[in-house]
PANU-368981 format. One record per atom (N, C-alpha, C, O): y, x, z. Coordinates in pm, whole numbers, plus 32768, in hexadecimal, padded with zeros to 4 digits. Layout:
% PANU-368981
YXZ;...
//
This chain:
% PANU-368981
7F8B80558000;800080008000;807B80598000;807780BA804D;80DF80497FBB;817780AF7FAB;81A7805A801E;817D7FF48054;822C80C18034;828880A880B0;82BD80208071;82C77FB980B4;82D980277FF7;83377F807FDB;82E67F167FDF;830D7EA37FF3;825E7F3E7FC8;81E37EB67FF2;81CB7E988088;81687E4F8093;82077EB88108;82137ECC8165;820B7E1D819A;82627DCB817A;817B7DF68200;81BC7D6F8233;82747D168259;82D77D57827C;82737CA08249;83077C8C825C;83307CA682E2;83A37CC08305;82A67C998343;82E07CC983D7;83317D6683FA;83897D79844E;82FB7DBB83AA;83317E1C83CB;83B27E1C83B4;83E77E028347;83EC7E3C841D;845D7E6F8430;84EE7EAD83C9;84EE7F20839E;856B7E4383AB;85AB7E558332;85C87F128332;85AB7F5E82D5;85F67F2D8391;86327FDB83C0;85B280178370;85CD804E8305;853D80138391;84F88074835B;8491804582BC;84438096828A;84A77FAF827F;84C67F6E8206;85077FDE81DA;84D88034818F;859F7FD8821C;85EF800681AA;85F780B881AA;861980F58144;85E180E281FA;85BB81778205;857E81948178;85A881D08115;84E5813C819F;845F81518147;84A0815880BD;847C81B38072;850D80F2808F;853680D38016;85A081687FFD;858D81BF7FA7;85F98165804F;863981D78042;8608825F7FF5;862B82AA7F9A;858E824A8064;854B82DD8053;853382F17FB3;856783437F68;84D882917F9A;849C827F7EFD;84FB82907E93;84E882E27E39;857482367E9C;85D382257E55;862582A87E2B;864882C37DB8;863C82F17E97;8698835A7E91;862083F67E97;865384667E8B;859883EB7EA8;855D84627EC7;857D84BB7F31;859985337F26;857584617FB7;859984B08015;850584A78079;84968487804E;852284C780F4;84B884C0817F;84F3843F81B2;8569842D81CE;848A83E381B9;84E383738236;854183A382A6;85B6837F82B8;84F883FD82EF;85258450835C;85CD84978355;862084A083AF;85D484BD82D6;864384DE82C2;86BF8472829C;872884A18271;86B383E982AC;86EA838B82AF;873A83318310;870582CB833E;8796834A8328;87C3833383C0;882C82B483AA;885A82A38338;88558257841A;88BF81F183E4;8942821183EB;899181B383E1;896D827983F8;89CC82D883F6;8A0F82ED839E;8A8682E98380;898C83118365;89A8837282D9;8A1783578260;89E083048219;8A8483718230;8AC9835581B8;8A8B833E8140;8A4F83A78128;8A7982F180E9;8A2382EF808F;8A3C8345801F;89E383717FD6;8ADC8362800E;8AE583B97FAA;8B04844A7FD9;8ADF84B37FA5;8B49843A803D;8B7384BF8070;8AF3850D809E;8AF4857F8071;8AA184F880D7;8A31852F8139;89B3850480E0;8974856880BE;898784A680BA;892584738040;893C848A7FC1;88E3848C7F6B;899884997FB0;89D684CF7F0C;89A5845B7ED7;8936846D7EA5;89D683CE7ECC;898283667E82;8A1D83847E05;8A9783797E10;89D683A37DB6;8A49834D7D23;8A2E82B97D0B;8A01826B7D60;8A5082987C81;8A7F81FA7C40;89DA82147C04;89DB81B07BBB;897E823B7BF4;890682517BC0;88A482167C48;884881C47C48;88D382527C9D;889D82327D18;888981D17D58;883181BD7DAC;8905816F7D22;8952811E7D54;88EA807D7D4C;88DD80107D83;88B180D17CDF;88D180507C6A;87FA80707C8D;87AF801F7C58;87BA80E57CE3;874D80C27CF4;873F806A7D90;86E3802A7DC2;87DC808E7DC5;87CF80667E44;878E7FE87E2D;871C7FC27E49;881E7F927DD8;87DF7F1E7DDB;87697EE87DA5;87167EB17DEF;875A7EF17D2C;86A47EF87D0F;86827EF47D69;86647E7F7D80;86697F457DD7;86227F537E52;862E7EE97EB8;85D97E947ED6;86807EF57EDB;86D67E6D7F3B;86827DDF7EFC;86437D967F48;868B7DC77E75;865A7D747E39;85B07D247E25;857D7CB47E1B;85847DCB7E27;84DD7DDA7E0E;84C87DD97ECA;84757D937F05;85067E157EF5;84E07E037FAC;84E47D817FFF;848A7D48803E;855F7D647FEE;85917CEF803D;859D7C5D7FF5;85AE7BF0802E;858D7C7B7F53;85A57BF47F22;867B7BB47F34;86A87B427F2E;86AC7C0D7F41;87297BF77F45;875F7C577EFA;873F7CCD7F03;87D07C1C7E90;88367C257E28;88A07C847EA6;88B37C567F16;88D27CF87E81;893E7D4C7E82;899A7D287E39;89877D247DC0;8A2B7CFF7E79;8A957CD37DF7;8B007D3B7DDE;8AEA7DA97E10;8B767D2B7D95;8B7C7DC17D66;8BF37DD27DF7;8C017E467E1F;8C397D727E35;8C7F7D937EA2;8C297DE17F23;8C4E7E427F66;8BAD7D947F2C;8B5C7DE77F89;8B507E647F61;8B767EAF7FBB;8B2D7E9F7F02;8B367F1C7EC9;8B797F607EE6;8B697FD27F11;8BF27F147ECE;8C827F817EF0;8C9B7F907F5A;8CE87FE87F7F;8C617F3E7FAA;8CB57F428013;8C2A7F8B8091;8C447F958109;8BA27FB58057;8B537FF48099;8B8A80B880A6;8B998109804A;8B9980C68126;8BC181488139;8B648190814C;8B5381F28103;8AF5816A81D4;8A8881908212;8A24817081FF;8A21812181A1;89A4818D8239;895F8161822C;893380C982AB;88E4806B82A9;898580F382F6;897280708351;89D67FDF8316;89C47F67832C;8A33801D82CE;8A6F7FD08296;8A037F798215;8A1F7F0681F3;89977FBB81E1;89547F818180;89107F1B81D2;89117EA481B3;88C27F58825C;88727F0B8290;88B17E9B82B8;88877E2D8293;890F7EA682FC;89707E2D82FA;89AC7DDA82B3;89EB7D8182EC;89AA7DDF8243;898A7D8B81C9;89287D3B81BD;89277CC181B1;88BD7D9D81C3;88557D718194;87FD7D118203;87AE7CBC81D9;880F7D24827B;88147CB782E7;884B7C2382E4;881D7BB382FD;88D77C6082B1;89057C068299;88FD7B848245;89137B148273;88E17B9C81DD;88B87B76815C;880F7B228194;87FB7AA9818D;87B37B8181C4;87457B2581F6;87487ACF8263;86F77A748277;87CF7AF982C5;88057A4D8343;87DF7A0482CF;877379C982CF;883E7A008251;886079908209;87FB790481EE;8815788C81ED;8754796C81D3;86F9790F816F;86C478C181BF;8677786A8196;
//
């Protein structure tokens, strides 16, 4: 089973790690909610654009392009992306 096939119980923080990781070719471990996504992750507009794919294929929730812009961190994604699943 891959990290993005992951039961829905598990936990969104380490969901989105798992996705992170894959997405960008990193260590989960090295993924912190801290982290800057571009400054410290180096994510470009290439990146951007697997985040969401990801976000999408993980959680079943649409990234819009204000969320985008307005994601700094990575806790800032998760917080989105929390957000977005209160909703359903």
């Amino acid at each position: 089973m891959s990290a993005l096939a992951t039961p829905h119980h598990t936990s969104i923080p380490s969901r989105l790690r798992a996705m992170l990781a894959e997405r960008l070719g990193l260590n989960e471990q090295d993924i912190a909610d801290g982290l800057h996504l571009v400054d410290e992750l180096y994510v470009d507009s290439l990146d951007l654009v697997e985040i969401e794919i990801g976000v999408m294929e993980t959680f079943g929730v649409e990234l819009s392009e204000e969320d985008i812009l307005t994601m700094q961190t990575v806790a800032d994604l998760r917080t989105i992306v929390s957000n977005k699943l209160a909703l359903l």
